[in-house]
C-alpha positions in Angstrom: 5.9 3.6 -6.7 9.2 2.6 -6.8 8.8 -1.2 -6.2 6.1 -3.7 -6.0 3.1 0.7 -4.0 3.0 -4.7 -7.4 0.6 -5.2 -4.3 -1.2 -3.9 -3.3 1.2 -4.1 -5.8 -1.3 -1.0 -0.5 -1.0 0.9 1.5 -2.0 1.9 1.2 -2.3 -0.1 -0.2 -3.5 2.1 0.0 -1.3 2.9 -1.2 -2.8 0.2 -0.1 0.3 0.8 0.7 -0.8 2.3 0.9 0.0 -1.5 1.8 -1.7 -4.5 3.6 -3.2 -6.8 8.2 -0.5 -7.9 10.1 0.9 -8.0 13.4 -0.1 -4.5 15.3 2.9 -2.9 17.3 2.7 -3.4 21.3 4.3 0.2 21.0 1.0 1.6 19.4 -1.3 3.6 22.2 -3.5 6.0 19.9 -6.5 4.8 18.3 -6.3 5.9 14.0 -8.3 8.2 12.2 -7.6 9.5 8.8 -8.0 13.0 8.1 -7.9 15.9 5.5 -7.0 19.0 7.8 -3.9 19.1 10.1 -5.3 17.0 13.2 -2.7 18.8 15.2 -4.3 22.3 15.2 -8.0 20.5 16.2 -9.0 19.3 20.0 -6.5 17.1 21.0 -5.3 16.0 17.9 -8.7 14.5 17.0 -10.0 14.7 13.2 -13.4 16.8 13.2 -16.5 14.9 12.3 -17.0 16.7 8.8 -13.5 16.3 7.6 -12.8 12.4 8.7 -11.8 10.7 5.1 -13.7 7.4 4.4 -12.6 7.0 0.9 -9.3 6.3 0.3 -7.5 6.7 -3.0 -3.8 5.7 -3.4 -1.6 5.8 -6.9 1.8 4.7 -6.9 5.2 7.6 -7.1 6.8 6.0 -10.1 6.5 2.3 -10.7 6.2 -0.2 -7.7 9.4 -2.9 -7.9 9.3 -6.6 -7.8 13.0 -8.0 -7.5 14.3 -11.2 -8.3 16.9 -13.2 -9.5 14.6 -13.4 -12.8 14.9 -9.8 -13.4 12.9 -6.7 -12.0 9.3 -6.3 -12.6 8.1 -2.9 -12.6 4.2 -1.3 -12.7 2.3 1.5 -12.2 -0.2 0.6 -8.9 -3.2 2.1 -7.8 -5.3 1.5 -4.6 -9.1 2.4 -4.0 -10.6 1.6 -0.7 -13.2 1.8 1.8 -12.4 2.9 5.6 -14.9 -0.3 8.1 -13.7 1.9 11.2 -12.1 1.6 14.3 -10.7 -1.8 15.5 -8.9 -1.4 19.3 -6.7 1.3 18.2 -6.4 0.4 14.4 -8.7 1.5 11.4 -9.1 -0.9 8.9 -10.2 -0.1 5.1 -11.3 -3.0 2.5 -10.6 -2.0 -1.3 -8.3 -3.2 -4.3 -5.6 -2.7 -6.2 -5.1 -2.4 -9.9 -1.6 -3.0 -11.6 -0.4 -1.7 -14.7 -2.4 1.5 -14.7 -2.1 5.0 -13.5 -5.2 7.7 -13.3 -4.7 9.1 -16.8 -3.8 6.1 -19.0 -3.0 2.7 -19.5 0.6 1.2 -18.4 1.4 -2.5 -18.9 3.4 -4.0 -16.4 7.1 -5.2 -17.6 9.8 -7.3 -17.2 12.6 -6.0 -19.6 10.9 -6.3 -23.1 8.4 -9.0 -21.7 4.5 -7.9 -20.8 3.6 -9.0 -17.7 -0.3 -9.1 -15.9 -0.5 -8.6 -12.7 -3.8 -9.1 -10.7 -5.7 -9.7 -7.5 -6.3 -13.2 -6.7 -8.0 -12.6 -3.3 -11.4 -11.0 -3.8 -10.5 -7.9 -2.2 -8.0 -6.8 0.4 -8.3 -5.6 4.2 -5.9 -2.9 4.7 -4.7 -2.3 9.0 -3.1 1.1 9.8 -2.2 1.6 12.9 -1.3 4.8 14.7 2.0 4.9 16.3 3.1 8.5 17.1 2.6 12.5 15.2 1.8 11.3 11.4 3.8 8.4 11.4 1.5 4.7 11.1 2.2 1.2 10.4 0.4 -0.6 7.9 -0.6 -4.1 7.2 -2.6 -5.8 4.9 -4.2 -9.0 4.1 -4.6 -10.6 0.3 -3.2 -12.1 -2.7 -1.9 -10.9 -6.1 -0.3 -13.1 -8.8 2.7 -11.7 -11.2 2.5 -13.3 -14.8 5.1 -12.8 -17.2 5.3 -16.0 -19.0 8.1 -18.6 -18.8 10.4 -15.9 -16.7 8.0 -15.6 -13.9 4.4 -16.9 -12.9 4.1 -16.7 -9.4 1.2 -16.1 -7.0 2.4 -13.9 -3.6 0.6 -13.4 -0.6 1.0 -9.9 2.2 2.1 -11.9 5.0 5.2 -10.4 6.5 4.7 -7.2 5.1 4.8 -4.3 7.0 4.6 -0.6 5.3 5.2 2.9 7.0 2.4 5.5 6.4 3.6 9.2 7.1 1.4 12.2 6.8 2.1 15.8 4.8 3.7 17.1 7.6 6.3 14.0 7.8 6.3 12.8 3.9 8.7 13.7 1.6 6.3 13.7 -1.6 4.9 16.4 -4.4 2.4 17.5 -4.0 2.5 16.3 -0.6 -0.4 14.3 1.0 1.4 11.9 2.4 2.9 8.4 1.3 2.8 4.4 2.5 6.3 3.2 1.8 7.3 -0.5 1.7 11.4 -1.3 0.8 13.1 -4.2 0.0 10.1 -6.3 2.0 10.4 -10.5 1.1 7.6 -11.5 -0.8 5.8 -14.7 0.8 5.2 -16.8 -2.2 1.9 -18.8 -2.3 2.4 -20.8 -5.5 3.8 -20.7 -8.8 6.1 -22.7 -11.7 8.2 -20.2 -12.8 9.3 -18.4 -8.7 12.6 -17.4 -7.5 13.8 -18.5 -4.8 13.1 -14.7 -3.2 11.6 -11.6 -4.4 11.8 -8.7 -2.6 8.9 -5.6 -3.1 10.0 -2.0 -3.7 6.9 0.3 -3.5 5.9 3.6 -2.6 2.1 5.1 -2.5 0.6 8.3 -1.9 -2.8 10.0 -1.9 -4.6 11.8 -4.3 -5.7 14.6 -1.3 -4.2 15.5 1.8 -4.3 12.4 4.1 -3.2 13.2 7.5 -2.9 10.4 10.5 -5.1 12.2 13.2 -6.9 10.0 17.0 
């Protein structure tokens, strides 16, 4: 995750990264399905009943970015979620995201020599993806998270005005490749806080542990 995959340090989340429910594209005209066999080879592009994923698992590639004019903080993300089904067009999954970790050991989050914790501050978070052509999606998200690293920085963000990119295997650029959520240099809304810069800007990248292609 190269910049905070912090959010959901969700896109899908989830992730996470992937990563995160916003405003929809008027461009959209599929309805979203996610899917772990090439949706392209089925019926029209639809995902089969028996391979339709409903459990979505997301870990950051690298560290996720948050950036600042207090420094850069970086951590390991991961995203585990839920899929709730189909809105109009869009599917929606609720889960959470854990900072600081990867799927072997533990990672503490950073700024320069200084610890940070970052956390959830919403109880969960409601993940939108939203199908907009072959393997390509946007996702939004909806939730809070709070970045702690002392007397540098203490401040609590929110997802709004987020918008991630979700692309397939067959469009992704990752090893192995399953696919990736990608959010880059996105403004952070900030909530609250006593130690905030005036802007921070999220770096992240997410992708999932199988093959997770974007299939109607």
């Amino acid at each position: 995750m190269k910049s905070i995959k912090l959010l959901g340090f969700a896109a899908l989340a989830a992730l996470a990264a992937m990563a995160l429910i916003g405003v929809a594209s008027a461009m959209a005209t599929e309805n979203t399905q996610l899917c772990n066999v090439d949706a392209v080879n089925e019926t029209n592009e639809q995902c089969p009943a028996g391979n339709i994923i409903t459990t979505v698992h997301e870990v950051g590639v690298g560290e996720a970015f948050l950036l600042s004019s207090a420094g850069t903080v970086e951590c390991l993300v991961l995203f585990e979620g839920t899929t709730l089904g189909l809105g109009n067009t869009n599917l929606f999954i609720h889960g959470h995201f854990k900072y600081g970790v990867d799927v072997t050991s533990t990672h503490k989050c950073h700024l320069g020599g200084t610890i940070c914790v970052v956390k959830e501050v919403s109880a969960s978070w409601l993940i939108e993806v939203l199908k907009l052509g072959h393997e390509t999606a946007d996702v939004t998200g909806t939730g809070e998270f709070e970045a702690n690293c002392g007397k540098i920085l203490t401040c609590v963000y929110n997802s709004t005005n987020l918008l991630g990119t979700a692309k397939g295997p067959l469009l992704s650029a990752q090893s192995p490749d399953n696919g990736e959520v990608s959010l880059q240099g996105q403004t952070l809304n900030r909530v609250k806080g006593l130690f905030c810069p005036s802007k921070t800007e999220l770096d992240i990248v997410t992708s999932p542990l199988e093959a997770t292609y974007l299939a109607k």
